[in-house]
N, CA, C and O of each residue as an XYZ file, in Angstrom:
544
protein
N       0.850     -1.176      0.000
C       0.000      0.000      0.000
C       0.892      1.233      0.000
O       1.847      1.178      0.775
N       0.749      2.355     -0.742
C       1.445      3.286     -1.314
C       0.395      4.707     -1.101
O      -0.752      4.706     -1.549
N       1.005      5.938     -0.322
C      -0.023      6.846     -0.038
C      -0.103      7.411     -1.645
O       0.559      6.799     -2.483
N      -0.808      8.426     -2.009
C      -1.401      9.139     -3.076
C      -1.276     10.092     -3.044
O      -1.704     10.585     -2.000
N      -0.643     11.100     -4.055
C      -0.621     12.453     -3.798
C      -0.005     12.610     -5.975
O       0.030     11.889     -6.972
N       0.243     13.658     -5.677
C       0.988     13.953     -6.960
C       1.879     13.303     -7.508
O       3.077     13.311     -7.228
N       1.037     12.371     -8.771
C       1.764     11.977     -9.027
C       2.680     12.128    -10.156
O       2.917     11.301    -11.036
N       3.167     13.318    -10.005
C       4.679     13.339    -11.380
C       5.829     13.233    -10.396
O       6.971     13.124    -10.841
N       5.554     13.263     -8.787
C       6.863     13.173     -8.569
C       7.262     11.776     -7.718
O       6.406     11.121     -7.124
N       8.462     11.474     -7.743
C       9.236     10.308     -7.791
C       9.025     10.229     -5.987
O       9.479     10.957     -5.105
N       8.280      9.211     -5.933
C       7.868      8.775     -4.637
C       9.153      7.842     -4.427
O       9.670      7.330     -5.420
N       9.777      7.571     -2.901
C      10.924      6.567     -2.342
C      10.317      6.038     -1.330
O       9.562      6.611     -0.544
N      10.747      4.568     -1.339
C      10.154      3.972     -0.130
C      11.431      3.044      0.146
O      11.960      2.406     -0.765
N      11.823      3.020      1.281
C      13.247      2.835      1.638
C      13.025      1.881      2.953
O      12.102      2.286      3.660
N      13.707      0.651      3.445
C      13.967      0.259      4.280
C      14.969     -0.735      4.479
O      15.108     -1.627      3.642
N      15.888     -0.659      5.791
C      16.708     -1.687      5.610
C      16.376     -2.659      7.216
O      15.697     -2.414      8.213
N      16.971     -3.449      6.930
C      17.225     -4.890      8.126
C      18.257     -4.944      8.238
O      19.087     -4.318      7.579
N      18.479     -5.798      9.203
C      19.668     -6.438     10.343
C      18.858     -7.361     10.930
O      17.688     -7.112     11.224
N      19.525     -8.677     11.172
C      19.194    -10.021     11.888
C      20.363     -9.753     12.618
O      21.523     -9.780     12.206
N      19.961     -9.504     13.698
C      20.873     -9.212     15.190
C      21.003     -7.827     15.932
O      20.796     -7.443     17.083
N      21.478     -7.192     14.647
C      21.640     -5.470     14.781
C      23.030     -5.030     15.889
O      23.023     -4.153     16.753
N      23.638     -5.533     15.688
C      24.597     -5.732     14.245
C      24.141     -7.297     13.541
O      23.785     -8.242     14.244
N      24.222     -7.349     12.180
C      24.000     -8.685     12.003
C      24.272     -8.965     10.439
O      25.297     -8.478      9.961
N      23.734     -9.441      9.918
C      23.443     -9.702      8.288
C      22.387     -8.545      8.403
O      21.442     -8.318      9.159
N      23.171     -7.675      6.922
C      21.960     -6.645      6.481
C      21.667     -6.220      5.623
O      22.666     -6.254      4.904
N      20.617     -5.620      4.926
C      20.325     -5.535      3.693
C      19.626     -4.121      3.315
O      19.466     -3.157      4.065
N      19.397     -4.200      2.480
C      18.336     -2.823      2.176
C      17.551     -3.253      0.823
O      18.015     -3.976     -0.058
N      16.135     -2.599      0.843
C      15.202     -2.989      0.075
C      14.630     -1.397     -0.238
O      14.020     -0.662      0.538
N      14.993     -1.165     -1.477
C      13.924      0.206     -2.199
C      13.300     -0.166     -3.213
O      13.610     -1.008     -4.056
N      12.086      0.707     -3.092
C      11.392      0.716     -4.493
C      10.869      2.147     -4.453
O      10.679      2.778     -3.414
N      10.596      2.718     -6.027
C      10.686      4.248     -6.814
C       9.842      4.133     -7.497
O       9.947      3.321     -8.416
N       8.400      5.059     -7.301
C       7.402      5.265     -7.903
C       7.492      6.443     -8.304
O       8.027      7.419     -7.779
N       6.781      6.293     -9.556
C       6.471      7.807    -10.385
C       4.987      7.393    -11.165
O       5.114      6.448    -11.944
N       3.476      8.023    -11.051
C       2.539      7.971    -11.538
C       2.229      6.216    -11.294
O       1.824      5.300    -12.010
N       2.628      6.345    -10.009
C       1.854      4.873     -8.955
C       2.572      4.066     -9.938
O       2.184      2.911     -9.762
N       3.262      4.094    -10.703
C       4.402      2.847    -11.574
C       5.610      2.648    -10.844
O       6.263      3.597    -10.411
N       5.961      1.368    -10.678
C       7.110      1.138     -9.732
C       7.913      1.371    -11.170
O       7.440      1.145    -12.284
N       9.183      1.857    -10.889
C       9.957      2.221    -11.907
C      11.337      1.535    -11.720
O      12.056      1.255    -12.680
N      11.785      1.186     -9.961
C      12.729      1.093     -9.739
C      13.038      0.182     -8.193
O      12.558      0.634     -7.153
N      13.825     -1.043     -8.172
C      13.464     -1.538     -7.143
C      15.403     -1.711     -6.994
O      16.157     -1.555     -7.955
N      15.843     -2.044     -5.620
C      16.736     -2.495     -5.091
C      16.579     -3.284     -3.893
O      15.700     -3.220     -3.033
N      17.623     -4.067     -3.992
C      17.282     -5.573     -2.788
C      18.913     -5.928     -2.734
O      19.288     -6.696     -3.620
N      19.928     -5.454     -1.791
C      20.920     -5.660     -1.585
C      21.542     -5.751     -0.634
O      21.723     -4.698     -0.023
N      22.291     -7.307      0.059
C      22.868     -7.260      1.206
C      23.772     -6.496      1.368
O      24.370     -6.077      0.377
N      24.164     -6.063      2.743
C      25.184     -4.688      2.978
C      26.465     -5.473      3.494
O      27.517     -4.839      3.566
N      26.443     -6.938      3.894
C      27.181     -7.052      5.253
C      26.155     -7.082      6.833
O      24.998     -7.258      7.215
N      27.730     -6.730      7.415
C      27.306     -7.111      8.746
C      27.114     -5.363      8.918
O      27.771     -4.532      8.290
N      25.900     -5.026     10.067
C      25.507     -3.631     10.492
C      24.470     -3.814     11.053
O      23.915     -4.891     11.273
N      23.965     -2.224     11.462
C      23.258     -1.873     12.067
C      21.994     -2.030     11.340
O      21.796     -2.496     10.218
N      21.346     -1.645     12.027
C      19.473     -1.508     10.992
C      19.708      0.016     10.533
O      19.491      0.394      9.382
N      20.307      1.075     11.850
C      20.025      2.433     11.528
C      21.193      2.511     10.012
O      20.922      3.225      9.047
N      22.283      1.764     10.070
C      23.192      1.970      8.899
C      22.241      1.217      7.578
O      22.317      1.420      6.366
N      21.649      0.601      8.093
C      20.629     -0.271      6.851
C      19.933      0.759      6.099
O      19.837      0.980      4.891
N      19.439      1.372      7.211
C      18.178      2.012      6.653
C      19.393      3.246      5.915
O      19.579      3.249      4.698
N      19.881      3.897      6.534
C      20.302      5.108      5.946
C      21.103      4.914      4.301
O      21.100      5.683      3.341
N      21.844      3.358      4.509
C      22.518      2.717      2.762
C      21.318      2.412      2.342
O      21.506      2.360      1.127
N      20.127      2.157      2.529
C      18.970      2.247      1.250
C      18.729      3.495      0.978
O      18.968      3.765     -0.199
N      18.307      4.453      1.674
C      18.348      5.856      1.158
C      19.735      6.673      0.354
O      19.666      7.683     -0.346
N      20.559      6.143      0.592
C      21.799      6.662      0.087
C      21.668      5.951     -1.379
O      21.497      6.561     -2.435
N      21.771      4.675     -1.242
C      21.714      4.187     -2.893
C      20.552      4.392     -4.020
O      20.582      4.238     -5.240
N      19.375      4.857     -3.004
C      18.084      5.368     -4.248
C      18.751      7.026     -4.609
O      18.820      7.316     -5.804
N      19.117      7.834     -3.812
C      19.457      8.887     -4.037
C      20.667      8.766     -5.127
O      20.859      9.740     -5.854
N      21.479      7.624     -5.267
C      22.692      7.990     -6.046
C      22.434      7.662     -7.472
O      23.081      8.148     -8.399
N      21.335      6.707     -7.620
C      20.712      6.505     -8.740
C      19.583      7.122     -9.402
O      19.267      7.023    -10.588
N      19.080      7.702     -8.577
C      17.700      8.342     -9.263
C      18.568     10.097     -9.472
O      18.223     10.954    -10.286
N      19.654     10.196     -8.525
C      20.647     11.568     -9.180
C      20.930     11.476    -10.660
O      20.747     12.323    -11.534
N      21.496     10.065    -10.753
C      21.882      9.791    -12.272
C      20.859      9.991    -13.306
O      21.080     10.692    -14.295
N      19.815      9.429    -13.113
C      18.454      9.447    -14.070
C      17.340      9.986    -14.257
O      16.489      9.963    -15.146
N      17.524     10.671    -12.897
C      15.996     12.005    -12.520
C      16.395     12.916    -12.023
O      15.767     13.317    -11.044
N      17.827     13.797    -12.530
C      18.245     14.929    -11.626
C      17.314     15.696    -11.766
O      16.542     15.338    -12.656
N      16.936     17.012    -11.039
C      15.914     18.001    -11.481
C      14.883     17.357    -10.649
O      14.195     18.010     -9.864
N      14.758     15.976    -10.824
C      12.649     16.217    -10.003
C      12.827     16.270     -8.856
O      13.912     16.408     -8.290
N      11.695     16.157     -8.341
C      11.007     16.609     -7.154
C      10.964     15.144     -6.858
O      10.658     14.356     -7.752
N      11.312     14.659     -5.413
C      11.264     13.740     -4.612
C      10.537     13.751     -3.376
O      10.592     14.818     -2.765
N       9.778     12.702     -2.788
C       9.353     12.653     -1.614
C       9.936     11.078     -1.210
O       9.841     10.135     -1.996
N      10.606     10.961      0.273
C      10.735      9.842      0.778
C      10.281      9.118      1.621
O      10.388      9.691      2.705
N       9.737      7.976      1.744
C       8.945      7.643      2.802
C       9.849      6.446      3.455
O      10.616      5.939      2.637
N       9.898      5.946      4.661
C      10.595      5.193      5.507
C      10.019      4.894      6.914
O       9.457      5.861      7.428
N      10.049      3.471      7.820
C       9.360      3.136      8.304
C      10.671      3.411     10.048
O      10.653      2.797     11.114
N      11.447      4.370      9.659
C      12.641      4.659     10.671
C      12.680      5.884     10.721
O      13.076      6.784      9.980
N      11.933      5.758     12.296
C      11.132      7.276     12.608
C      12.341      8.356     12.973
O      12.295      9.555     12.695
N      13.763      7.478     13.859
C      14.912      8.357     13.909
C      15.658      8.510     12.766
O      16.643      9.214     12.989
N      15.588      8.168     11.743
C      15.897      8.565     10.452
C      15.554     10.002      9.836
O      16.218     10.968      9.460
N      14.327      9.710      9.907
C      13.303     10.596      9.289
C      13.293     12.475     10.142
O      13.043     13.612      9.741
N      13.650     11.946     11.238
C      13.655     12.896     12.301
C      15.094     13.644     12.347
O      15.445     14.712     12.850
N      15.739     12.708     11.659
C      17.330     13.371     11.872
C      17.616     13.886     10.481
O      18.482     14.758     10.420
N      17.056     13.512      9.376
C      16.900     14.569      8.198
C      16.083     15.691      8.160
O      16.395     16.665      7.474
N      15.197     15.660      8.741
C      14.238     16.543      9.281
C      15.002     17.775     10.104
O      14.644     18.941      9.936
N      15.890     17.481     10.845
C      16.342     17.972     11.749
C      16.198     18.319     13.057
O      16.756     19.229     13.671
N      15.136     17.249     13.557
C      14.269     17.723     14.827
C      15.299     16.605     15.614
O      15.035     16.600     16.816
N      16.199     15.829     15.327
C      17.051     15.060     16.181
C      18.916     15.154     15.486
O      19.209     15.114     14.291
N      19.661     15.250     16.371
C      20.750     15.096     15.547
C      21.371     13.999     15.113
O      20.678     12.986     15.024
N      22.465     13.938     14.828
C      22.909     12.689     14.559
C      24.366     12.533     15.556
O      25.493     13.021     15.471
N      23.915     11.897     16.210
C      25.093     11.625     17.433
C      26.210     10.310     16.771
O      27.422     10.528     16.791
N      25.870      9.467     16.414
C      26.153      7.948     16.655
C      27.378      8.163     14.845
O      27.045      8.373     13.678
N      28.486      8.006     15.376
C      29.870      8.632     14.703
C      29.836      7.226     13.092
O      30.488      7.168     12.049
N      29.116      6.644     13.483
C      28.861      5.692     12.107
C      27.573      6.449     11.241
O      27.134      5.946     10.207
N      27.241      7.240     11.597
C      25.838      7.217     11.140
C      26.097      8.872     10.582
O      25.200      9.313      9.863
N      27.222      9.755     10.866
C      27.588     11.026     10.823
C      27.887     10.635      9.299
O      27.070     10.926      8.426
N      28.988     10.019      9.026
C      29.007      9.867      7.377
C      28.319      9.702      6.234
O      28.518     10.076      5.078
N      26.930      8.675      7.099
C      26.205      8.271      5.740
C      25.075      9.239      5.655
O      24.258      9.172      4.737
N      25.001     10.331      6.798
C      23.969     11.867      6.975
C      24.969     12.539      5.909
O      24.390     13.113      4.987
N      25.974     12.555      5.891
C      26.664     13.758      5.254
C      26.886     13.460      3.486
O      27.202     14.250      2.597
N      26.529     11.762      3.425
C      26.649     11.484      1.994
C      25.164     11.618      1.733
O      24.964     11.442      0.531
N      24.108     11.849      2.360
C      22.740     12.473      1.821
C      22.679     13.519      1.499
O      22.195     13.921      0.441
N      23.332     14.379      2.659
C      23.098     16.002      2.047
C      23.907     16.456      1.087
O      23.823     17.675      0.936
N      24.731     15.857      0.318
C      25.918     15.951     -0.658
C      24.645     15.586     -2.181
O      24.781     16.050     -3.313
N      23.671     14.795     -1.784
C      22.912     13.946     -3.031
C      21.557     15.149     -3.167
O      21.128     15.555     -4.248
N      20.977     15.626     -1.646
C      20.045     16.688     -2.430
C      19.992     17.475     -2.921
O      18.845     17.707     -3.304
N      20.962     18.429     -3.300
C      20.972     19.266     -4.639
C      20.837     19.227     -5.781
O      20.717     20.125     -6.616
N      20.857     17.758     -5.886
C      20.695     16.736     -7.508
C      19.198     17.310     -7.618
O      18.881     17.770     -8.715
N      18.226     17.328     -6.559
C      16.611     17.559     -6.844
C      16.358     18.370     -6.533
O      16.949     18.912     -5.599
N      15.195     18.973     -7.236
C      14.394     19.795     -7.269
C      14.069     20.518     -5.644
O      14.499     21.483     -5.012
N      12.866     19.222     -5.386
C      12.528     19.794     -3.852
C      12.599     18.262     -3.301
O      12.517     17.414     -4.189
N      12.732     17.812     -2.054
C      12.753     16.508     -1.360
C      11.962     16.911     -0.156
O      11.714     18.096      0.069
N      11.581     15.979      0.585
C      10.365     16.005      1.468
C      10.815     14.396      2.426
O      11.248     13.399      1.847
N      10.638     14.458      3.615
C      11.219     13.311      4.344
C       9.698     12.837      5.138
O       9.212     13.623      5.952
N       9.167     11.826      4.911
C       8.096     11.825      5.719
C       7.987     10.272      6.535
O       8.321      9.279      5.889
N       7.709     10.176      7.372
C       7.830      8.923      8.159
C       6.565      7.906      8.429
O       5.687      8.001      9.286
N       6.776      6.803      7.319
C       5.028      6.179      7.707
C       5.340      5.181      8.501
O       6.480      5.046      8.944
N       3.763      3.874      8.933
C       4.168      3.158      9.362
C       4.730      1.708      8.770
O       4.660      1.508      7.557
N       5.211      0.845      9.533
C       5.493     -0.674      8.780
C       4.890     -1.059      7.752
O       5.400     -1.586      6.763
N       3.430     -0.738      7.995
C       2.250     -1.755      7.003
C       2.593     -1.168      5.653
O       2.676     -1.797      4.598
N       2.822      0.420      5.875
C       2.788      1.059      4.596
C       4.266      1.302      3.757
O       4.571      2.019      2.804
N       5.122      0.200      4.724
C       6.180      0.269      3.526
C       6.637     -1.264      2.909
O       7.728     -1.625      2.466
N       5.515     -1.920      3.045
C       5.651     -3.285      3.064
C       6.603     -4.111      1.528
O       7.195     -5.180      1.382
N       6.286     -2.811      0.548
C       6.928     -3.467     -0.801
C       8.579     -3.114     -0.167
O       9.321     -4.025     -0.534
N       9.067     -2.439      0.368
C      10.162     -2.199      0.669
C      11.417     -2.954      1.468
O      12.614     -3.221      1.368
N      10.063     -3.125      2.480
C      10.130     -4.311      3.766
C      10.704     -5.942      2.865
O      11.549     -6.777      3.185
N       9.726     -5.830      1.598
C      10.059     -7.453      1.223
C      11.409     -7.660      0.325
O      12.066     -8.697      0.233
N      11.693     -6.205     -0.415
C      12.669     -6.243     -0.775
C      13.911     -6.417      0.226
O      14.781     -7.231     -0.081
N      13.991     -5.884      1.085
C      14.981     -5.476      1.760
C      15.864     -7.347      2.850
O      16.963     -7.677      3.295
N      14.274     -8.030      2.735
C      14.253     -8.942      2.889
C      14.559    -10.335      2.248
O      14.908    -11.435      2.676
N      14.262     -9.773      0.987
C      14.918    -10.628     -0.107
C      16.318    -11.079     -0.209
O      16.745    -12.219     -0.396
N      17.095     -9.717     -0.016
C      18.406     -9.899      0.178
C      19.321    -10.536      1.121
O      20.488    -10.849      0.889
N      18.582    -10.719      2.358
C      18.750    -11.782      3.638
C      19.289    -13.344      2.822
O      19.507    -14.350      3.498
């Protein structure tokens, strides 16, 4: 299930895993534009965190959709509420692993237009969830 809004711009739905945390981990995206999945990733990371999970799925949709959709307008959705909150800026980023892969995001949004960080729940990132799972 996928929220609805305008659709010319390139919707992200991002999540990663860890079995242990640290553990085996992966990340699972998929990239909508006009409710068409356009773009999916399902790739183990190694051994890590969930918060490093989640933040290398957002890092790798951003480095690819830079390549092929510079200019649009992005919205991201993610089921990692301190994620979401620390791009946002309403939390910082303390945790000295997690400082690098914040600083290789804000290096990627100038590629777009406008970006938007919004935080849903589990149910609603479920195509993401299975990707991310796949790669397990």
């Amino acid at each position: 299930m996928y929220y609805e809004g305008d659709l010319n711009i390139l919707k992200i739905y991002t999540d990663g895993a860890s079995k242990g945390n640290p553990g085996r981990a992966s990340i699972g995206v998929s990239v909508l534009k006009d409710n068409q999945e356009l773009l999916t990733l399902s790739e183990a990371i190694g051994v890590q965190t969930n918060n490093f999970a989640e933040y290398t799925a957002l890092i790798r949709a951003l480095e690819v959709l830079s390549k092929q959709y510079k200019g649009e307008s992005i919205e991201v959705y993610a089921d990692s509420e301190l994620m979401i909150k620390q791009l946002k800026g309403v939390y910082k980023v303390k945790n000295e692993n997690i400082k690098p892969l914040y600083a290789q995001i804000q290096k990627l949004l100038p590629h777009f237009s406008s970006i938007s960080f919004t935080h849903i729940r589990r149910e609603f990132n479920s195509r993401a969830d299975e990707l991310a799972n796949l790669a397990l």
